[in-house]
mmCIF file as Biopython writes it, N, C-alpha, C and O atoms, coordinates in Angstrom:
data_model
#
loop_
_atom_site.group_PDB
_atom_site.id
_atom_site.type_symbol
_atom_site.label_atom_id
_atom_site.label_alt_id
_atom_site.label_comp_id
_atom_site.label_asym_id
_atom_site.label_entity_id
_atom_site.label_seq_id
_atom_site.pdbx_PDB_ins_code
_atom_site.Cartn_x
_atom_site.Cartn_y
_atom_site.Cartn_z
_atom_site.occupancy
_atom_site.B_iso_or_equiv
_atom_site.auth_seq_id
_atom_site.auth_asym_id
_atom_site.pdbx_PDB_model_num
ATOM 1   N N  . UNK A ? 1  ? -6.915  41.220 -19.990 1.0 0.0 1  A 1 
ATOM 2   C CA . UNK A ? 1  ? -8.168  40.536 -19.726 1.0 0.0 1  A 1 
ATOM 3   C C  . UNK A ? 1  ? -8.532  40.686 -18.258 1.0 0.0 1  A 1 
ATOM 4   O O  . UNK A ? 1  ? -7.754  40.582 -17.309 1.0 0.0 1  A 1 
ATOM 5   N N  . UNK A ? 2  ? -9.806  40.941 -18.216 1.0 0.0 2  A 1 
ATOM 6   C CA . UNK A ? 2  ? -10.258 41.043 -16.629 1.0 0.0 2  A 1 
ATOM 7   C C  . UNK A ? 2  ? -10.665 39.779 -15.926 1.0 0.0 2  A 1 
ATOM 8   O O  . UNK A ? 2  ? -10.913 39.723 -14.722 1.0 0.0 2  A 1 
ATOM 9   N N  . UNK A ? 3  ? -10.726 38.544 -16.952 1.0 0.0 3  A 1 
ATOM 10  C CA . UNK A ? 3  ? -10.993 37.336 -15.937 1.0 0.0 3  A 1 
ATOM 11  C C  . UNK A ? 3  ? -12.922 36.905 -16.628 1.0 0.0 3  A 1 
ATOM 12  O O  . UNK A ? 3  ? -13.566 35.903 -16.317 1.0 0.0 3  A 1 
ATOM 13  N N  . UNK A ? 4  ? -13.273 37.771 -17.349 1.0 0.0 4  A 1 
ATOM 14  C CA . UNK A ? 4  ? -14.898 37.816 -17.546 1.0 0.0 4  A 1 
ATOM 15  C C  . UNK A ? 4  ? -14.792 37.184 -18.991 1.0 0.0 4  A 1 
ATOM 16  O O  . UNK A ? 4  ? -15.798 36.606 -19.403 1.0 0.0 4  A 1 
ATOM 17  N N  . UNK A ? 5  ? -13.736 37.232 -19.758 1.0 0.0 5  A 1 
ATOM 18  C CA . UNK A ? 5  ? -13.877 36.708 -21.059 1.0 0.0 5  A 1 
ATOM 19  C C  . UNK A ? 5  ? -12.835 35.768 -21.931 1.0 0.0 5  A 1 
ATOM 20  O O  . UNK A ? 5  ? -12.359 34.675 -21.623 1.0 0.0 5  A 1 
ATOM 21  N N  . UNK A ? 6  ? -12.630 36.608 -23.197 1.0 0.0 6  A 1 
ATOM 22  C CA . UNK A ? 6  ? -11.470 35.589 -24.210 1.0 0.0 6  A 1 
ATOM 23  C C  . UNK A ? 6  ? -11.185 37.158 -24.315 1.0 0.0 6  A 1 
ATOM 24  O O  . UNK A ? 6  ? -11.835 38.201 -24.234 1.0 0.0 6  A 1 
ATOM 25  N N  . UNK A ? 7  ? -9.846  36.759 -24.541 1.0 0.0 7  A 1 
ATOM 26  C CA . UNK A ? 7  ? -8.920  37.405 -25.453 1.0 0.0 7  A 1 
ATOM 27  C C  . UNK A ? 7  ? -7.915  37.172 -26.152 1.0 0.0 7  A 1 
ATOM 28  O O  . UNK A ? 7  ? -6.969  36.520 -25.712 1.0 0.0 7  A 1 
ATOM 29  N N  . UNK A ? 8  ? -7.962  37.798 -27.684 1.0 0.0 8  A 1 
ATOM 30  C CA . UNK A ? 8  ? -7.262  37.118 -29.174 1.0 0.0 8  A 1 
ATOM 31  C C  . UNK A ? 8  ? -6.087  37.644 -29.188 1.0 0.0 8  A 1 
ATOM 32  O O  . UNK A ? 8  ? -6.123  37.906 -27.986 1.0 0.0 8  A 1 
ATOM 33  N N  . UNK A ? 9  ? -4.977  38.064 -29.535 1.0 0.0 9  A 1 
ATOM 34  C CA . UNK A ? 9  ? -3.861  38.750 -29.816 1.0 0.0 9  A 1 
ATOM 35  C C  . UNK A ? 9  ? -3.008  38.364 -30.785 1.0 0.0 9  A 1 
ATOM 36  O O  . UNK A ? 9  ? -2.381  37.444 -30.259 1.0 0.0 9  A 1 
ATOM 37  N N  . UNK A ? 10 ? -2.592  38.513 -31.911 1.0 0.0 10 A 1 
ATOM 38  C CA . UNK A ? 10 ? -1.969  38.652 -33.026 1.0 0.0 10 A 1 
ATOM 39  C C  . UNK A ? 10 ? -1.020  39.423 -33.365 1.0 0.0 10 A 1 
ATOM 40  O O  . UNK A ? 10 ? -1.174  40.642 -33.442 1.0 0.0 10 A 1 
ATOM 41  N N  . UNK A ? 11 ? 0.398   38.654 -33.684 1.0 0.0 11 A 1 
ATOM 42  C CA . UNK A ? 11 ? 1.628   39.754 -34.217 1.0 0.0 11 A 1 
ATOM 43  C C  . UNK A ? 11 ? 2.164   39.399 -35.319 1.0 0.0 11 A 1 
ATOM 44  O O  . UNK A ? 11 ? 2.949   38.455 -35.403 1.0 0.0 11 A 1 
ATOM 45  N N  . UNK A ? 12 ? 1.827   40.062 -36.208 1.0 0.0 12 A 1 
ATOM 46  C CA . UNK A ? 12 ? 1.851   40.555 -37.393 1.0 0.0 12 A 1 
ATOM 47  C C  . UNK A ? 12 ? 3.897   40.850 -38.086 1.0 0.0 12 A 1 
ATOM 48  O O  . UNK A ? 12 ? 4.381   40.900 -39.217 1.0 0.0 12 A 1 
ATOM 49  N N  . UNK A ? 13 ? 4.163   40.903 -37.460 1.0 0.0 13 A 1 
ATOM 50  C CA . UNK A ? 13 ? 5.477   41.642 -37.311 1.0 0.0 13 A 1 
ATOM 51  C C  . UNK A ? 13 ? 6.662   40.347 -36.645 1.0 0.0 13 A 1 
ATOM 52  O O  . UNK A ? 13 ? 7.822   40.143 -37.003 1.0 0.0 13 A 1 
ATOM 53  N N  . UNK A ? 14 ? 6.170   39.917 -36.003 1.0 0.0 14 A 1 
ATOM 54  C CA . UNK A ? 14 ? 6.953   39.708 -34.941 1.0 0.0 14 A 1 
ATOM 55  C C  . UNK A ? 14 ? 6.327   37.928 -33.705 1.0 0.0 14 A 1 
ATOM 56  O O  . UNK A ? 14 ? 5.249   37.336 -33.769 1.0 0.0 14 A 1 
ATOM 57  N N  . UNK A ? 15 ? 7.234   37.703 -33.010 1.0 0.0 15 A 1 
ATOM 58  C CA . UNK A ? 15 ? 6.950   36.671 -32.365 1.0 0.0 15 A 1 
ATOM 59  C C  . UNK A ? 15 ? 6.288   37.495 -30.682 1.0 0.0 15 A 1 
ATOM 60  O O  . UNK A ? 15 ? 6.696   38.432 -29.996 1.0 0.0 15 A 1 
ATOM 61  N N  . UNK A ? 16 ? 5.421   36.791 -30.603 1.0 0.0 16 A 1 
ATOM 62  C CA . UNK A ? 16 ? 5.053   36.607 -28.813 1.0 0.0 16 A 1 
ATOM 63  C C  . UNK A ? 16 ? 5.836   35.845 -27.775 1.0 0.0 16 A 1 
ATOM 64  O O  . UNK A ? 16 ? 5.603   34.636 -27.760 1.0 0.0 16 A 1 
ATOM 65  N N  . UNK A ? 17 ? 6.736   36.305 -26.883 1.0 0.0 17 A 1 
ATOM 66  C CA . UNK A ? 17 ? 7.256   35.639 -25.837 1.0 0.0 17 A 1 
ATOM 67  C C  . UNK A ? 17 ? 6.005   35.218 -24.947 1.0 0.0 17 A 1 
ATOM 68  O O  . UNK A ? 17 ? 5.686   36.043 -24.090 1.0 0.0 17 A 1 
ATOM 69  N N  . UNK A ? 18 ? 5.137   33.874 -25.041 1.0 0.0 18 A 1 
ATOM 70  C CA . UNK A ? 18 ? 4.285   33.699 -24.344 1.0 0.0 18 A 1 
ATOM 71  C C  . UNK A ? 18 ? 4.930   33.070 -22.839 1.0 0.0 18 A 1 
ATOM 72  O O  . UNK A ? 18 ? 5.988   32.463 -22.675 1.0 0.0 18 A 1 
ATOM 73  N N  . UNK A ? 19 ? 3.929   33.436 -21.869 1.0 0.0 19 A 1 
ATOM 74  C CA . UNK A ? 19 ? 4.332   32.923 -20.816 1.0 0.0 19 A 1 
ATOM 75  C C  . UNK A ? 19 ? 3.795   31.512 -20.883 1.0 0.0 19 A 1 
ATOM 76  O O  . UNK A ? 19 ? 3.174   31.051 -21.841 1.0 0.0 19 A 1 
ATOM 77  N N  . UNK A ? 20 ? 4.144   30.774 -19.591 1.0 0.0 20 A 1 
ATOM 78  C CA . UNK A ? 20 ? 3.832   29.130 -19.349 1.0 0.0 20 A 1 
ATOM 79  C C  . UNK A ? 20 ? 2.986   29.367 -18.832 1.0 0.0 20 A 1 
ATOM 80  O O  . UNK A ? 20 ? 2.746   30.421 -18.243 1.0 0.0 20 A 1 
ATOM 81  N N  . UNK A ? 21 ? 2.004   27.963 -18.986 1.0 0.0 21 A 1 
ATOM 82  C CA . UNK A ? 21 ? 0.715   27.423 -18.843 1.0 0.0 21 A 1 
ATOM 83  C C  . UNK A ? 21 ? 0.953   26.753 -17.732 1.0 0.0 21 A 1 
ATOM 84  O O  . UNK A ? 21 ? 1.862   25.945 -17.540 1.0 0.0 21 A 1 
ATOM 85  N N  . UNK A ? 22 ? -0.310  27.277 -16.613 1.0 0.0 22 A 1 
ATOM 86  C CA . UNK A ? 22 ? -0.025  26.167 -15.412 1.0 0.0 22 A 1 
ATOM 87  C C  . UNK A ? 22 ? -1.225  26.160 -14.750 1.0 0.0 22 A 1 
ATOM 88  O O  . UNK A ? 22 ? -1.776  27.192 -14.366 1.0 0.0 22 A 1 
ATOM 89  N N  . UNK A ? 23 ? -1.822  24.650 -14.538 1.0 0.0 23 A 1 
ATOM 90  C CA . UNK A ? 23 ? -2.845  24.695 -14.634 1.0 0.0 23 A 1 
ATOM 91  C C  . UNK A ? 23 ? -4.059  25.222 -15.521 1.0 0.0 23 A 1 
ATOM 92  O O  . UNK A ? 23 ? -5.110  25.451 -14.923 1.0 0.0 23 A 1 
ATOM 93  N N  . UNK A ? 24 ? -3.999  25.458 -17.042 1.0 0.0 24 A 1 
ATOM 94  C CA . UNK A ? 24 ? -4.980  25.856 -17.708 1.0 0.0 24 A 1 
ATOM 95  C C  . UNK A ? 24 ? -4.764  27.027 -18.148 1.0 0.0 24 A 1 
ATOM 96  O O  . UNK A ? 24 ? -5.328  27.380 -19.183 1.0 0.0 24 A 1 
ATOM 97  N N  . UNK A ? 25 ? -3.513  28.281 -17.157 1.0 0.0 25 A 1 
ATOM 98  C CA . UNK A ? 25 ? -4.091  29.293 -17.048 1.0 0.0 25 A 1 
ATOM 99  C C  . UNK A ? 25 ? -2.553  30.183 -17.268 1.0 0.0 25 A 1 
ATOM 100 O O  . UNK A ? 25 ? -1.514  29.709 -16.807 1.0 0.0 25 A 1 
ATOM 101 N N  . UNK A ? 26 ? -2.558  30.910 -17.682 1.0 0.0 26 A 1 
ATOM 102 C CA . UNK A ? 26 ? -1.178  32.059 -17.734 1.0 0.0 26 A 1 
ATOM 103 C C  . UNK A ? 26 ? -1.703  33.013 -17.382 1.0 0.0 26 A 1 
ATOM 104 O O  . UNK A ? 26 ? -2.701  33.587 -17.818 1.0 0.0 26 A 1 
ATOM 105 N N  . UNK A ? 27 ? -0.824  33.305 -16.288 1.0 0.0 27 A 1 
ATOM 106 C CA . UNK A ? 27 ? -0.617  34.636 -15.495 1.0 0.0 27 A 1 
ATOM 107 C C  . UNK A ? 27 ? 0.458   35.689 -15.688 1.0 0.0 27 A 1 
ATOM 108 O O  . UNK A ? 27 ? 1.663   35.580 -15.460 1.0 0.0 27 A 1 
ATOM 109 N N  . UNK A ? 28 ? -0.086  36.531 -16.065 1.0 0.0 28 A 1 
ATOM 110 C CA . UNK A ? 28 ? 0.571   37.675 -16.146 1.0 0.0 28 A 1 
ATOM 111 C C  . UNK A ? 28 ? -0.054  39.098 -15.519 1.0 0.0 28 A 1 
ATOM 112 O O  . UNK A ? 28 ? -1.266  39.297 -15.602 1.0 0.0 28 A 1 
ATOM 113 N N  . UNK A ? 29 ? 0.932   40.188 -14.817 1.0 0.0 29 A 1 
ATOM 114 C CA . UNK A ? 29 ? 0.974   41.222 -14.233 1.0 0.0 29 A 1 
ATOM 115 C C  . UNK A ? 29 ? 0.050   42.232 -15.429 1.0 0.0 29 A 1 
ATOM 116 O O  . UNK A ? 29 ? 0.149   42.019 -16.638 1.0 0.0 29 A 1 
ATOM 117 N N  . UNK A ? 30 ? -0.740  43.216 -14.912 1.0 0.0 30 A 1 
ATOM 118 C CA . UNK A ? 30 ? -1.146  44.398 -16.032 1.0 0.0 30 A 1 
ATOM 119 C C  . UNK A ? 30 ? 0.543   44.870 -16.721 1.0 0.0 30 A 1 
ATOM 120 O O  . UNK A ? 30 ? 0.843   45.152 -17.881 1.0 0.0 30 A 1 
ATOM 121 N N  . UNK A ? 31 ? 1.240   44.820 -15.716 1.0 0.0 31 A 1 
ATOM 122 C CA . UNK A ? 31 ? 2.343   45.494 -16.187 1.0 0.0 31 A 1 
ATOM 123 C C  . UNK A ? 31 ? 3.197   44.683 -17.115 1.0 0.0 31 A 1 
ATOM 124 O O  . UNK A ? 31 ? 4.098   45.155 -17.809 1.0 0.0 31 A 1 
ATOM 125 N N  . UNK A ? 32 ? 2.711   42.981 -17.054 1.0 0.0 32 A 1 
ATOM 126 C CA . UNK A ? 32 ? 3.791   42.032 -17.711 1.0 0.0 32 A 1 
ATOM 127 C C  . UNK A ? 32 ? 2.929   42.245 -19.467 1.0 0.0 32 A 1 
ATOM 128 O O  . UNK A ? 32 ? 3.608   42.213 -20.493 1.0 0.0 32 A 1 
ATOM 129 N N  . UNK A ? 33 ? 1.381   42.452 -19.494 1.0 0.0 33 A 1 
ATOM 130 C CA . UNK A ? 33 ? 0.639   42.377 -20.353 1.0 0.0 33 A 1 
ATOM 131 C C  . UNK A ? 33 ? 0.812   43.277 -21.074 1.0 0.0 33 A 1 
ATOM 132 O O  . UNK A ? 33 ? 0.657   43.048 -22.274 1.0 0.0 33 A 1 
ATOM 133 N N  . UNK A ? 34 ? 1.103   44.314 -20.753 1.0 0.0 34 A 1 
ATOM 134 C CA . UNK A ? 34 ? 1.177   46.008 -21.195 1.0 0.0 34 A 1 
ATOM 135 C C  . UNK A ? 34 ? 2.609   45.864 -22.347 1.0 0.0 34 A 1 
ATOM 136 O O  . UNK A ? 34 ? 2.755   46.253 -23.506 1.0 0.0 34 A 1 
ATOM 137 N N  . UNK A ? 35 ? 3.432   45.190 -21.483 1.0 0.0 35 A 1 
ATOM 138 C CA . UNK A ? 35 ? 4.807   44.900 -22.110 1.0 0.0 35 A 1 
ATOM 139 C C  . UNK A ? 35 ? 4.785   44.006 -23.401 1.0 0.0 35 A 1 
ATOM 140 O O  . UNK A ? 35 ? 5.586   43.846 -24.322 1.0 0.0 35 A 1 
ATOM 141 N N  . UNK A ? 36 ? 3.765   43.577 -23.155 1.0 0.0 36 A 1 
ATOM 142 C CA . UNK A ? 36 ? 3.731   42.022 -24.418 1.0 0.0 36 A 1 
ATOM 143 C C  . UNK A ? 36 ? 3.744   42.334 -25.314 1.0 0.0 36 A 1 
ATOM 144 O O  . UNK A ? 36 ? 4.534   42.375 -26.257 1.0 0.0 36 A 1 
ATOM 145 N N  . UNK A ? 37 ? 2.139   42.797 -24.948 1.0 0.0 37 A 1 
ATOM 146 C CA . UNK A ? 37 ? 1.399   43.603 -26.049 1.0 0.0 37 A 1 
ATOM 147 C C  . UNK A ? 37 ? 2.370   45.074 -27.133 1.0 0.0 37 A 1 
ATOM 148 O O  . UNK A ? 37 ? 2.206   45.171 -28.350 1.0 0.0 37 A 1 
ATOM 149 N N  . UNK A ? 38 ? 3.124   45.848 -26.473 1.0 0.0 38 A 1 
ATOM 150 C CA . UNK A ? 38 ? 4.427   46.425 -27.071 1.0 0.0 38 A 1 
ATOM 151 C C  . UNK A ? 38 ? 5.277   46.006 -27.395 1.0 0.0 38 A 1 
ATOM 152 O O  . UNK A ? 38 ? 6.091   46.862 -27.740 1.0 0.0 38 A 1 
ATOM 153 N N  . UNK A ? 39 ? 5.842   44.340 -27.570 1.0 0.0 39 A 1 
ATOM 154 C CA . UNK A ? 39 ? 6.153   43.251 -28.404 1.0 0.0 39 A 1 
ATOM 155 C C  . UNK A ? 39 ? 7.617   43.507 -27.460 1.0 0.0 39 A 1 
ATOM 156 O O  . UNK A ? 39 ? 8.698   43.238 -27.984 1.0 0.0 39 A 1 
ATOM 157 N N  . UNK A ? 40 ? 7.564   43.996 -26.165 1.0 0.0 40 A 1 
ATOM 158 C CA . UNK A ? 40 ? 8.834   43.795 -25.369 1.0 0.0 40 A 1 
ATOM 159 C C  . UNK A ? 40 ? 8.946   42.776 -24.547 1.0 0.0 40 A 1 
ATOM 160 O O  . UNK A ? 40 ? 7.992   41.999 -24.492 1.0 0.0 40 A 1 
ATOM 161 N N  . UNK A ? 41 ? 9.931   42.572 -23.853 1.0 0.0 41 A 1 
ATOM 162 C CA . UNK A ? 41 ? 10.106  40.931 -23.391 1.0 0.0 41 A 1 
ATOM 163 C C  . UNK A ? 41 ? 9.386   41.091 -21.907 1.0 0.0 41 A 1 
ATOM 164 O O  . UNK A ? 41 ? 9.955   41.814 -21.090 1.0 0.0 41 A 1 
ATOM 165 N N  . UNK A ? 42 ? 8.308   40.518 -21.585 1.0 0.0 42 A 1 
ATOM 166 C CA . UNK A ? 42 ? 7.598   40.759 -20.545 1.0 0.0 42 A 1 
ATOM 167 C C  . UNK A ? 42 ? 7.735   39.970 -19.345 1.0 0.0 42 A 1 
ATOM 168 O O  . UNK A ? 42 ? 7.036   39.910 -18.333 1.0 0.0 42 A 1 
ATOM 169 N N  . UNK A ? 43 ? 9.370   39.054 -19.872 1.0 0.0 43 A 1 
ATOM 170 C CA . UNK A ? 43 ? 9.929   38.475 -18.331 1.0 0.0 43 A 1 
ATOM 171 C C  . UNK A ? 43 ? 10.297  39.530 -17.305 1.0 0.0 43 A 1 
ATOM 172 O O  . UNK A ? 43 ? 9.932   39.750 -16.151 1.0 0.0 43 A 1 
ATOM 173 N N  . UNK A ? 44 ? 11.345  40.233 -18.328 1.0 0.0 44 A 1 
ATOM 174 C CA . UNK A ? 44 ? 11.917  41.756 -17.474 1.0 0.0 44 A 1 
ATOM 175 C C  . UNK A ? 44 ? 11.327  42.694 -16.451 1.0 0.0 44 A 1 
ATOM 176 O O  . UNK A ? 44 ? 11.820  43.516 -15.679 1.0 0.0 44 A 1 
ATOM 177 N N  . UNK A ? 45 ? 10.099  42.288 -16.712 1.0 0.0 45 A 1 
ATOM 178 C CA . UNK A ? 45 ? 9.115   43.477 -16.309 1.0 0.0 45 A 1 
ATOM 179 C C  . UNK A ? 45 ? 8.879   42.874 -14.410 1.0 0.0 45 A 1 
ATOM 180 O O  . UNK A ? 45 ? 8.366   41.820 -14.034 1.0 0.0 45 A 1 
ATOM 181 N N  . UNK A ? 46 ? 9.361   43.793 -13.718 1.0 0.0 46 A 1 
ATOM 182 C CA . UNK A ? 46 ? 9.119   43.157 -12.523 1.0 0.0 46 A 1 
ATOM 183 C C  . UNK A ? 46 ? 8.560   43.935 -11.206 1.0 0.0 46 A 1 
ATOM 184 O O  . UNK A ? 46 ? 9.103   44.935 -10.734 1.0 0.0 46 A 1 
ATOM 185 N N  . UNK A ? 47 ? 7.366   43.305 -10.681 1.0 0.0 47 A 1 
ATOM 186 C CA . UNK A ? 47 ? 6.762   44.244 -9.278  1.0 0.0 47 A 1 
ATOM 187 C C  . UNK A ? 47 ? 8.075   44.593 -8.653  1.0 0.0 47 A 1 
ATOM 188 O O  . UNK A ? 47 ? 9.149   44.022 -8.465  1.0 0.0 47 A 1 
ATOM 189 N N  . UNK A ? 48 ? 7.383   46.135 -8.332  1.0 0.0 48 A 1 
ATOM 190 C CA . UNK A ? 48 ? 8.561   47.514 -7.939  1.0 0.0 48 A 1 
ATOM 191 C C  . UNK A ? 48 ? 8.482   46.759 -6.138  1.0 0.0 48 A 1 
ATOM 192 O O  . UNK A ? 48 ? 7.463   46.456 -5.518  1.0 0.0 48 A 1 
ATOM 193 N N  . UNK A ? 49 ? 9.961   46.632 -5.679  1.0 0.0 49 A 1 
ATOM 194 C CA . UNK A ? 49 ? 10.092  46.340 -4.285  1.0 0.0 49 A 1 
ATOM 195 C C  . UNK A ? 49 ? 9.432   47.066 -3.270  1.0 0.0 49 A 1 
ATOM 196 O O  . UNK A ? 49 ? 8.892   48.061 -3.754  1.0 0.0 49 A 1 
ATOM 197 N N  . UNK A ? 50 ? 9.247   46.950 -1.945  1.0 0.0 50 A 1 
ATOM 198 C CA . UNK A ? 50 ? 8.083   47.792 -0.986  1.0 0.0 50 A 1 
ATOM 199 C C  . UNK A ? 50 ? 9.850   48.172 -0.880  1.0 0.0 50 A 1 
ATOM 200 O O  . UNK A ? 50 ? 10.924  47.615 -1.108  1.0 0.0 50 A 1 
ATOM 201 N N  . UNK A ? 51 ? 9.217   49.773 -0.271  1.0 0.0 51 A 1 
ATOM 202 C CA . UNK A ? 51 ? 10.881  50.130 0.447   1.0 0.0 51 A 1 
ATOM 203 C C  . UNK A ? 51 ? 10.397  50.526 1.976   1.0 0.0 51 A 1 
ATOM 204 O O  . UNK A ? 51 ? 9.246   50.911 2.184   1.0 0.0 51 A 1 
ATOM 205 N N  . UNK A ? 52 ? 11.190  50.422 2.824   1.0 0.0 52 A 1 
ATOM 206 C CA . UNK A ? 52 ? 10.827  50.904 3.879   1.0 0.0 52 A 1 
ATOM 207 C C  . UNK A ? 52 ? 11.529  52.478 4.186   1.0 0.0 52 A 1 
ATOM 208 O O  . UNK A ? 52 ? 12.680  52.879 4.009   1.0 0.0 52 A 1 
ATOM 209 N N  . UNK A ? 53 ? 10.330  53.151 4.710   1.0 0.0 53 A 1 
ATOM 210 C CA . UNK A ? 53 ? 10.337  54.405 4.535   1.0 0.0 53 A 1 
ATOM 211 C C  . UNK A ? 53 ? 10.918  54.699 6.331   1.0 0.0 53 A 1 
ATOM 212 O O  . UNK A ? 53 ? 10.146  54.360 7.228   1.0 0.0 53 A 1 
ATOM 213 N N  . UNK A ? 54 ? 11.828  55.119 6.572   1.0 0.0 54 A 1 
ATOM 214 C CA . UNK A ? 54 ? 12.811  55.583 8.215   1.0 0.0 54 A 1 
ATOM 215 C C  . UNK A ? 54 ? 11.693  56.453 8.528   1.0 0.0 54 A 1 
ATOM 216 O O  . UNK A ? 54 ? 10.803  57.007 7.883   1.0 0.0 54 A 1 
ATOM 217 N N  . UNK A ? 55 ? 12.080  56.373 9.848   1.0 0.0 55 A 1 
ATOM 218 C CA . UNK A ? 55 ? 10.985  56.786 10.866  1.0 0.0 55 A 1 
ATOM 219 C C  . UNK A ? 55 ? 11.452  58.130 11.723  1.0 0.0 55 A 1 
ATOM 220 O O  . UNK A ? 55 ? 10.873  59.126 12.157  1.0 0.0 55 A 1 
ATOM 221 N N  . UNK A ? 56 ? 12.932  57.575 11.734  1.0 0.0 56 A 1 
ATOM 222 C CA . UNK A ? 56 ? 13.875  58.686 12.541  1.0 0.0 56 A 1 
ATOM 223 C C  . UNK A ? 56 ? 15.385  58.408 11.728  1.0 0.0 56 A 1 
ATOM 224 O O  . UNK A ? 56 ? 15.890  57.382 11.272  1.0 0.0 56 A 1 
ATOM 225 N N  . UNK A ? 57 ? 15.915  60.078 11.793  1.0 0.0 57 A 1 
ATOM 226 C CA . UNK A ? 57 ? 16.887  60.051 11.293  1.0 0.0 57 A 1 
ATOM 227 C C  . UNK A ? 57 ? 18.279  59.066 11.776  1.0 0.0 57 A 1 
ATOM 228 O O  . UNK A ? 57 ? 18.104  58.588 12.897  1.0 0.0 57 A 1 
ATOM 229 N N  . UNK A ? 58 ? 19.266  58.784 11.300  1.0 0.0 58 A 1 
ATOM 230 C CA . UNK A ? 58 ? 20.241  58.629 12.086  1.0 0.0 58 A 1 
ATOM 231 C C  . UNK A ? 58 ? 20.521  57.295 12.173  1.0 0.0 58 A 1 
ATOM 232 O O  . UNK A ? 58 ? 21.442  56.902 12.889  1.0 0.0 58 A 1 
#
């Protein structure tokens, strides 16, 4: 969802690991949503660390 509407989702198959409600609202990553929606556990799913990239060898 981009924030502009509703969105329905239905599993047919299987249970939804929904996330918690806070304030009104569940937040989830494109990447936590992507996961859901492929009925995988979308706690796991976690922003990739910044790495710091060396400047000079040694």
């Amino acid at each position: 969802m981009d924030g502009t509407g509703l969105c329905l989702f239905a599993n047919r198959l299987g249970v939804f690991r929904w996330p918690k409600i806070e304030d009104g609202v569940m937040r989830l990553s494109a990447a936590q949503l992507s996961a859901l929606l492929e009925g995988l556990d979308w706690r796991l799913v976690r922003e990739p660390r910044e790495t710091v990239t060396p400047t000079q060898a040694g």
